[in-house]
C-alpha positions in Angstrom: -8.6 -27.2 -22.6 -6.6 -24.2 -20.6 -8.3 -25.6 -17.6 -6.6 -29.6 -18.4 -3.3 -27.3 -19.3 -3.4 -25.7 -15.6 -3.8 -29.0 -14.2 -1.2 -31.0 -15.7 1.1 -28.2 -15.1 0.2 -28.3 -11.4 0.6 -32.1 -11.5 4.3 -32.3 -13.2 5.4 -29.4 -11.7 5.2 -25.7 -13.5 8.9 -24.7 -15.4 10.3 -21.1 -16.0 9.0 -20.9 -19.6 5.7 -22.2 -18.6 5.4 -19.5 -15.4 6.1 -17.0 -17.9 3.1 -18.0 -20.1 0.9 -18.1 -17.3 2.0 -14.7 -16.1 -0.9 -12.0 -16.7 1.1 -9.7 -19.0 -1.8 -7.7 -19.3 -1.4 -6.7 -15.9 2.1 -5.9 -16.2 1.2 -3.5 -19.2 -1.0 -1.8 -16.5 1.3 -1.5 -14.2 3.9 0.5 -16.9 0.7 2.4 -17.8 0.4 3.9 -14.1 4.1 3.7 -13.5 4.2 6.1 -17.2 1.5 8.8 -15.5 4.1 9.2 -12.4 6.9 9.6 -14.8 4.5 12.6 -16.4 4.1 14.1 -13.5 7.4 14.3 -11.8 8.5 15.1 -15.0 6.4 17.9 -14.6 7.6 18.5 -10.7 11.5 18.6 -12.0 10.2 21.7 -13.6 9.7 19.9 -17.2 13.3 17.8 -16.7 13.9 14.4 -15.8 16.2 15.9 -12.7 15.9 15.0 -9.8 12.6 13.0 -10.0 11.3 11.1 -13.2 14.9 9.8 -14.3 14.8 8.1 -11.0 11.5 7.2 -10.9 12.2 5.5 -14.2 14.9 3.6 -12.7 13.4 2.2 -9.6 10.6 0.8 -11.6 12.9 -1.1 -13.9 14.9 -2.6 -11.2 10.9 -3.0 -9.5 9.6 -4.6 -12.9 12.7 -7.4 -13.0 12.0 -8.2 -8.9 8.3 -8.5 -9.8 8.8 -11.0 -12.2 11.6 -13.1 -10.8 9.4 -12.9 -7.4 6.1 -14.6 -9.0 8.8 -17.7 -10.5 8.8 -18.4 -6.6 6.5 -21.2 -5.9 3.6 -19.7 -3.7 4.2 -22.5 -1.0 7.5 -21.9 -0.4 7.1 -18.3 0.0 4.4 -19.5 2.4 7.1 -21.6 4.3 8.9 -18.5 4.7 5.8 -16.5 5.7 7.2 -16.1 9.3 10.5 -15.8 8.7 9.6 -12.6 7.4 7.0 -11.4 9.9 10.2 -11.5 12.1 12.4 -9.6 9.4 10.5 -6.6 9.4 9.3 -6.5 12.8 13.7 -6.6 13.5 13.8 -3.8 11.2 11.2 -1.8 12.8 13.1 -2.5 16.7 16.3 -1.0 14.3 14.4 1.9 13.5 13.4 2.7 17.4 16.9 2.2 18.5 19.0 3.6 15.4 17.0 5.3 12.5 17.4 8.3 11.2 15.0 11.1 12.0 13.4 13.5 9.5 10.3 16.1 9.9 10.2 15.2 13.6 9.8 11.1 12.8 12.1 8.7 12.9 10.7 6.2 10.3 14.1 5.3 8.0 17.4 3.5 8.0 20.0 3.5 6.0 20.9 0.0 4.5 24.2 0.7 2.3 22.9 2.6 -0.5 19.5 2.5 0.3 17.2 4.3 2.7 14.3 2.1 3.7 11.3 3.0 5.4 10.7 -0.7 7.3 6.9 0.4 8.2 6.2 -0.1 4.3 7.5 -3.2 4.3 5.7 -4.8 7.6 2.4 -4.5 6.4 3.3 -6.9 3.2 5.2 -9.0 5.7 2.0 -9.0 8.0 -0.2 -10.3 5.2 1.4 -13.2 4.5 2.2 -14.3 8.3 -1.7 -13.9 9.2 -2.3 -15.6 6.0 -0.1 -18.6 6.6 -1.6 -18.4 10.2 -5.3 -18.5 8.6 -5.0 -21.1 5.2 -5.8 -24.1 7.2 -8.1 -23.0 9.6 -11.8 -24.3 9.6 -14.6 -22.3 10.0 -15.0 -23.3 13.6 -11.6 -22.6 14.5 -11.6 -19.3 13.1 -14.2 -18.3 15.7 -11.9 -19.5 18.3 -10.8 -16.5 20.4 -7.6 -19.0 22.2 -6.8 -19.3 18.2 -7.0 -15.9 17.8 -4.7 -14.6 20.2 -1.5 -15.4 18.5 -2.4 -13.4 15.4 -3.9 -10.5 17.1 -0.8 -10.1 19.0 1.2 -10.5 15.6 -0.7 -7.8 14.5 -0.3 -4.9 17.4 3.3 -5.9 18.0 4.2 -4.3 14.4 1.2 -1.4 15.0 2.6 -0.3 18.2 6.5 0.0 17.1 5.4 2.0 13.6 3.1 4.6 16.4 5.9 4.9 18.4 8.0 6.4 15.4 5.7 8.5 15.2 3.4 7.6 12.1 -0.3 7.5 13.0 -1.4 7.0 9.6 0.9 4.2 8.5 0.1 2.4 12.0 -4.0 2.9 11.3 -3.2 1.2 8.1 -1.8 -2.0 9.1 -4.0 -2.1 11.4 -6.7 -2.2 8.6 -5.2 -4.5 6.4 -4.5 -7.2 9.4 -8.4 -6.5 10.1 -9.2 -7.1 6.2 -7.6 -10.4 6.6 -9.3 -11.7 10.1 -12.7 -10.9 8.2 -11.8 -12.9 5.0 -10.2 -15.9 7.2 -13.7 -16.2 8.7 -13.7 -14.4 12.2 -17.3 -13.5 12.9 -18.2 -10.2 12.6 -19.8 -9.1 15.7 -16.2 -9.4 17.1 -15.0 -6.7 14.5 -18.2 -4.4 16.1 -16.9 -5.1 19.6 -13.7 -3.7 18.5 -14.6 -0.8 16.7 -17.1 0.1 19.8 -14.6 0.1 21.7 -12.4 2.5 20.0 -14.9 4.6 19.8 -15.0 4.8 23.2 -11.3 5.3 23.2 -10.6 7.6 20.9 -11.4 11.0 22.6 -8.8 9.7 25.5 -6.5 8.9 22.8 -6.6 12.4 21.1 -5.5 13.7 24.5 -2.1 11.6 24.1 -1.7 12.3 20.2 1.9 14.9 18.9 1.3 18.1 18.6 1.4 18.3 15.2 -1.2 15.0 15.1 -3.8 17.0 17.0 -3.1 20.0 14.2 -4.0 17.9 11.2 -7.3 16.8 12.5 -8.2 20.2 13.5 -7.3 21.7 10.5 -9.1 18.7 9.0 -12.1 19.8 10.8 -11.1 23.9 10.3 -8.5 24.7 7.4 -9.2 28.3 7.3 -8.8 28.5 11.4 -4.7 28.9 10.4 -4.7 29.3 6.7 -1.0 30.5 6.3 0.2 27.8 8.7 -1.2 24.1 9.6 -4.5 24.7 7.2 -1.7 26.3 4.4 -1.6 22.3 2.3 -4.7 21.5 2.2 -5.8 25.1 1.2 -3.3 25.3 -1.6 -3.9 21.7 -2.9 -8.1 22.5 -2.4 -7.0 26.0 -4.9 -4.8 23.8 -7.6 -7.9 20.9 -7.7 -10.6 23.1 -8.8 -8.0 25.2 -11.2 -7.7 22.3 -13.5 -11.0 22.3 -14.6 -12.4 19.9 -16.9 -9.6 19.3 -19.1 -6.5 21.2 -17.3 -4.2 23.7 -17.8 -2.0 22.0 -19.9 0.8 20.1 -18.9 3.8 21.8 -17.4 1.1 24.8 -17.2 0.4 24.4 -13.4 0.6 27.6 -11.8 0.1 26.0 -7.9 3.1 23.5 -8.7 5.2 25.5 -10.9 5.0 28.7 -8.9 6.0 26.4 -6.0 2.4 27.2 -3.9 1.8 23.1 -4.2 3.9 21.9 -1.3 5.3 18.6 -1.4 3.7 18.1 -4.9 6.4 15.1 -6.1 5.2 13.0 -3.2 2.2 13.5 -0.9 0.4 15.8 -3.8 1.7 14.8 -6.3 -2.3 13.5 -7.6 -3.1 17.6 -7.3 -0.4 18.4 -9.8 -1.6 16.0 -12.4 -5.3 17.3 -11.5 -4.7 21.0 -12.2 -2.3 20.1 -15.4 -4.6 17.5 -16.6 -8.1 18.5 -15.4 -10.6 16.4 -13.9 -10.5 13.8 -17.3 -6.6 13.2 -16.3 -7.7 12.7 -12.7 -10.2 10.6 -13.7 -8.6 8.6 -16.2 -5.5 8.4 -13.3 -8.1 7.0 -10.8 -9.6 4.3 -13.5 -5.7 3.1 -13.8 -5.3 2.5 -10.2 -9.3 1.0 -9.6 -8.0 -1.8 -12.0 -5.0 -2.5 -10.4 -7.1 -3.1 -7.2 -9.7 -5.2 -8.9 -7.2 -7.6 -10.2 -5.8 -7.8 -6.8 -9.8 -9.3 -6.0 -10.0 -11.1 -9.2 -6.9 -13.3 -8.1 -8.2 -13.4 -4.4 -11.5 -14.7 -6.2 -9.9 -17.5 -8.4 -7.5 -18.9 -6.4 -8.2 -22.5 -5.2 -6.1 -22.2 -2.7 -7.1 -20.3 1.0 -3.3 -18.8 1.6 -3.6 -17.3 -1.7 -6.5 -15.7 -1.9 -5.9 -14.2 1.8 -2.4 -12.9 0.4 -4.2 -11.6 -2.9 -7.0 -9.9 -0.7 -5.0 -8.4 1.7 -2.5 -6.8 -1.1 -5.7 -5.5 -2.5 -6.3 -3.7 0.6 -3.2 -2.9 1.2 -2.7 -0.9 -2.5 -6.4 -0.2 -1.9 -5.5 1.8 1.1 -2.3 3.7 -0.1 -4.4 5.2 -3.1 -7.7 5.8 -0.9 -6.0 7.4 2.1 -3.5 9.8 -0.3 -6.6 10.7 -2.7 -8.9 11.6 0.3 -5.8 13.3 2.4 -5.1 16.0 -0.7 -9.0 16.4 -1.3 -9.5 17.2 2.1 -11.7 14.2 2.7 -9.4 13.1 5.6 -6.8 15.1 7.9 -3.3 15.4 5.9 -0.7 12.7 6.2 2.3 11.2 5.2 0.8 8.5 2.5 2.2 8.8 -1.0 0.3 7.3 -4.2 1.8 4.1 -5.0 4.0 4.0 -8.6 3.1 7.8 -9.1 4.8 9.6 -6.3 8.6 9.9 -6.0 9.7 7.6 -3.0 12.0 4.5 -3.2 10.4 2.7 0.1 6.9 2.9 -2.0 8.3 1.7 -5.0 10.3 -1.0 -3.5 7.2 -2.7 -1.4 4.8 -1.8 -3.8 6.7 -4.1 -6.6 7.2 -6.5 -4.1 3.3 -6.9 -3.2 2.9 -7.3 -6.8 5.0 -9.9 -7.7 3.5 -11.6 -4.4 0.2 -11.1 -6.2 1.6 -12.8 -9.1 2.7 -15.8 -8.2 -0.3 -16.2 -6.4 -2.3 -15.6 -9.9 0.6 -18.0 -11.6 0.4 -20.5 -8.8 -3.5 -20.1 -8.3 -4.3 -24.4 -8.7 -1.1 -24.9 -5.8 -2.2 -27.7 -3.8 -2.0 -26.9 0.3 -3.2 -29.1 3.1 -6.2 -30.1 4.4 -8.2 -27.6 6.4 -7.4 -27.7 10.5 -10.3 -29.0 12.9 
């Protein structure tokens, strides 16, 4: 019977009240449920007030909830139309950036669009998604291995990579590169072309350490080393290493922190902020935090998985990755796993670029979920 519903609804054409049925509010719940844990914890950051962080955090996710929604009313196919359009967009924004952005901690990553300061980078890799997948939807099997066919979208790809290195940010460029990567495999591009590639980076990569900043080539070796300088480049990762195994099992109680509070935690409303709500919460808050965020991801695969459609489920996947990423590479970064970076944890930390394209991937993901029985074209010989 739902299936029949889907199906006439795809066939007469989907209204507003009947989008907002098919919307997963479940999802939606989940989303306030993580966006609640960030409120905690910059709550906790302002010192146990709202000020500066949580009251804005609050904000930004409200004005994030209403563009998720309104975004996954947009029919999937004409966001597809405009696929490109916005490829072009960010990579515009990012040519803005080299020529006029403003420069903070040595980068120069942001611009200032009236009352808004926007880190484009964010933004391209959604952007990058749905250009490879409108590149990839109708392409058969056999054409997928085609390496004339592949050209155009590998280019699309490094174009975008090479302007966010040049900023510099190593770790956001590394990233897209990933999630365009995550999307060649799932369009079909055979795998022994992805080893190729990752041979020769190996191969590459001690010549390419040679030509990293300063302060690049200090993260991996205090990465590799952090008591080699522990009251300078190693100080972070020390201090956030100290506050993760004070929480214990069940914390310290909240607004109890001693690392955050006594202001050894640096950065702790943004890059750390996952250490502060380890060492107030203990390791069943950081747990319970990571469950939150796991099931954000696997939706992101569930909709990849049930969508009939091929430029859905590549958007879906590679939104998956791309969230997937974010939380994997600012988890490992404060545990030490990785060398340290700029990457914040997506609806937790403070950070109106985050917010902004991670509400905007979301309500991309839903209105691939709400448009999931679309009907595209005919695969491409």
């Amino acid at each position: 019977m739902v299936f029949e519903r889907r199906l006439l609804l795809r066939d007469r054409g989907t209204g507003v009240l009947e989008k907002l049925w098919l919307i997963p509010w479940s999802f939606v719940l989940l989303l306030c449920a993580v966006a609640a844990v960030g409120y905690v914890a910059l709550y906790s950051a302002g010192g146990g007030a709202p000020e500066p962080y949580a009251s804005r955090h609050a904000l930004r996710f409200g004005f994030g909830l209403v563009m998720m929604l309104s975004i996954a009313m947009i029919d999937i196919r004409l966001i597809a139309r405009l696929s490109w359009l916005g490829y072009l967009a960010g990579v515009g924004l990012l040519v803005l950036v080299a020529l006029h952005g403003q420069v903070g901690k040595g980068a120069q990553r942001w611009i200032e669009l009236g009352p808004i300061q926007l880190q484009p980078s964010e933004l391209m890799k959604i952007m990058l998604v749905l250009a490879l997948a409108h590149w990839f939807h109708r392409a058969s099997w056999e054409r997928a291995g085609n390496p004339l066919f592949l050209l155009p979208p590998i280019l699309a790809t490094l174009i975008p990579v090479g302007l966010i290195l040049k900023q510099p940010n190593l770790g956001t460029g590394l990233i897209t590169l990933m999630i365009g990567g995550a999307v060649f495999w799932a369009a079909g591009v055979r795998w022994w072309k992805f080893a190729i590639l990752i041979g020769a980076a190996a191969v590459i990569a001690p010549i390419a350490y040679e030509h990293l900043h300063d302060y690049q080539r200090a993260r991996i070796n205090t990465f590799l080393d952090p008591e080699s300088d522990p009251l300078g480049a190693g100080y972070n990762i020390i201090q956030s290493k100290i506050a993760l195994g004070s929480g214990g099992i069940w914390g310290k109680g909240f607004l109890q922190g001693t690392q955050g509070h006594l202001n050894f935690l640096p950065e702790k409303q943004t890059d750390f902020i996952f250490t502060m709500l380890a060492e107030e919460f203990g390791l069943v808050g950081a747990m319970t935090t990571l469950v939150l965020l796991a099931l954000v991801v696997f939706f992101a695969l569930a909709v990849a998985l049930r969508c009939r459609h091929q430029y859905g489920r590549l958007v879906a996947l590679g939104l998956g990755v791309n969230y997937f990423m974010y939380v994997f590479v600012n988890i490992a970064m404060v545990t030490g796993s990785i060398p340290v970076g700029g990457v914040p944890l997506p609806l937790i930390s403070h950070g109106g670029s985050a917010m902004l394209t991670s509400m905007l991937g979301f309500g991309l993901l839903m209105s691939v979920h709400v448009h999931r029985d679309a009907e595209f074209g005919a695969a491409r010989e």
